[in-house]
C-alpha positions in Angstrom: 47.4 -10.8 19.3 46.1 -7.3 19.3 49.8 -6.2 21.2 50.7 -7.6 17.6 48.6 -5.9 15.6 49.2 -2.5 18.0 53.2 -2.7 17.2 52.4 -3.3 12.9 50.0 -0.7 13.3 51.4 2.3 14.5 54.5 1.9 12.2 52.2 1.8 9.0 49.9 4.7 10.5 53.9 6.8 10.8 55.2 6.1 7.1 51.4 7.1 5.8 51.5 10.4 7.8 55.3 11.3 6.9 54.4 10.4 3.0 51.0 12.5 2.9 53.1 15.2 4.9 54.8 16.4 1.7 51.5 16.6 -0.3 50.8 19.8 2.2 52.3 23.1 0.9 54.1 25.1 4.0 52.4 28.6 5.2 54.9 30.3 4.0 55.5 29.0 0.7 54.3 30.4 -2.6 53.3 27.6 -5.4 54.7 28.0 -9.0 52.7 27.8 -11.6 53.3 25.7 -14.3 53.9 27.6 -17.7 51.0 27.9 -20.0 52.0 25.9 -23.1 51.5 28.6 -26.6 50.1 26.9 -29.5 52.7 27.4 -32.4 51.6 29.4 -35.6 51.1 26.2 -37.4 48.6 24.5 -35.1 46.7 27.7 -35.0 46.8 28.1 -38.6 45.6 24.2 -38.7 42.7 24.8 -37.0 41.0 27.3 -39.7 38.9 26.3 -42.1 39.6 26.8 -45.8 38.1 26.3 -49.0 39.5 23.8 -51.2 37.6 24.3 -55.0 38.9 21.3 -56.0 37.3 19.6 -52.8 34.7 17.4 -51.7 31.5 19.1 -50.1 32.8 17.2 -46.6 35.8 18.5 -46.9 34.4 22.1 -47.6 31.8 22.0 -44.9 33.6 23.7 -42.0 34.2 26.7 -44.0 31.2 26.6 -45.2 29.9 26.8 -41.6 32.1 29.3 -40.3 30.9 31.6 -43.8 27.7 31.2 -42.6 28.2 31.5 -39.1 29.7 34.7 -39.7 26.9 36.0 -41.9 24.1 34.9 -39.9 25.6 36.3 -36.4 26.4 39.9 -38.6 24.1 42.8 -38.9 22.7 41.9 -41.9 21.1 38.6 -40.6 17.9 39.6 -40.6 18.0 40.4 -44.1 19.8 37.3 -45.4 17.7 34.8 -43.7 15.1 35.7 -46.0 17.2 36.6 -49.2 18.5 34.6 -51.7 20.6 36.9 -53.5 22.2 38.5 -50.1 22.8 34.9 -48.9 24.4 33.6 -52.4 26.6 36.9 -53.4 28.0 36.0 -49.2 28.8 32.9 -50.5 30.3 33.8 -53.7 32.5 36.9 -51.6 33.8 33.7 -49.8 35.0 31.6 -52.7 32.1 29.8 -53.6 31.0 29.1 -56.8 28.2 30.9 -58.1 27.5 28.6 -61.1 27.4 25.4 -58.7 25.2 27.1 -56.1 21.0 26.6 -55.8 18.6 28.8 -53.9 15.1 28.6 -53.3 12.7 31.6 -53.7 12.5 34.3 -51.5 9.0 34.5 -51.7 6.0 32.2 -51.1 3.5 30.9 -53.9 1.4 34.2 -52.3 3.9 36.5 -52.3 4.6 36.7 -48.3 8.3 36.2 -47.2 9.8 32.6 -47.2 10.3 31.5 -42.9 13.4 29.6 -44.6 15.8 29.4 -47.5 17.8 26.4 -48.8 20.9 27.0 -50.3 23.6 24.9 -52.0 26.7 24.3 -53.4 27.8 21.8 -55.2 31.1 20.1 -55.6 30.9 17.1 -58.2 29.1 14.1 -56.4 28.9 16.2 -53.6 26.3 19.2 -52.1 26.7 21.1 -48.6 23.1 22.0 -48.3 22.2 25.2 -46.5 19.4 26.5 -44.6 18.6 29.6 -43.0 15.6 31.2 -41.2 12.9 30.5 -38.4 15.2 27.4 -37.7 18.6 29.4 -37.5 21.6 28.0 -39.9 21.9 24.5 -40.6 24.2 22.3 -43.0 24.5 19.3 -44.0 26.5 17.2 -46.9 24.1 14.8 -49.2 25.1 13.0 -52.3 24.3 15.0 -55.8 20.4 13.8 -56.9 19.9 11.8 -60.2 18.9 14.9 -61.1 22.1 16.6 -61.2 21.0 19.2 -58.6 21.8 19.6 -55.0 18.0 20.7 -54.2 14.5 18.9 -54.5 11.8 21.2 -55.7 11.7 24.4 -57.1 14.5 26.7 -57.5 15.6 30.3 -58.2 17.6 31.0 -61.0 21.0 32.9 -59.7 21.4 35.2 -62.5 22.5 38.2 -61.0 
């Protein structure tokens, strides 16, 4: 019996050896890379975001993000995380709509400067709410209130 299992065995032990045996590169053989596939001008061009006025605030909110990204990673974000009018004229430079667009005051009720500023824009049913300050940049998409506004609470008028 084992004679048996001795003359199965050392067969099946050969054809594993001789199959792994090509998985091995040679010493002296160089191994060629596979070429690097190039993304085409369209699928680059697909991956940008882009504003669509005629939009919902979903489909605006990854250029809003990257607007604010790029304004709250630039030398003036200091500055606009606690300024309305820097942070809304940003906007507006980027196709937003000034007349849709809320901002809260700059300033406390005693005058010190705000830790955060909301922000909006709205797009008929829709808001992408902003937020910037002690917290960073933050957005979000909410339903318009039964108010008609995009913010709770008191607002700035944009009038510049």
């Amino acid at each position: 019996m084992a004679l048996r299992r001795s003359a199965v065995a050392l067969p099946l032990a050969v054809v594993v050896i001789a199959a792994l045996a090509g998985c091995v590169q040679s010493p002296g053989t160089v191994a060629t890379p596979l070429p690097t596939p190039v993304p085409s001008s369209s699928s680059t061009a697909a991956g940008v975001p882009t504003y669509n006025p005629t939009g919902t605030a979903s489909d605006n909110l990854a250029y809003f993000n990257q607007v604010g990204g790029e304004l709250f990673a630039s030398s003036q974000a200091g500055a606009a995380s606690t300024q309305g009018v820097l942070i809304v004229n940003w906007f507006v430079a980027h196709g937003f709509n000034k007349k849709n667009m809320e901002v809260t005051p700059d300033k406390t009720s005693i005058g010190l400067a705000a830790w955060n500023i909301d922000f909006s824009v709205r797009f008929g049913k829709t808001c992408i709410l902003g937020q910037a300050g002690n917290v960073g940049f933050q957005s979000s998409t909410v339903p318009i209130l039964a108010t008609g506004k995009c913010l709770i609470g008191q607002t700035r008028t944009i009038d510049w």
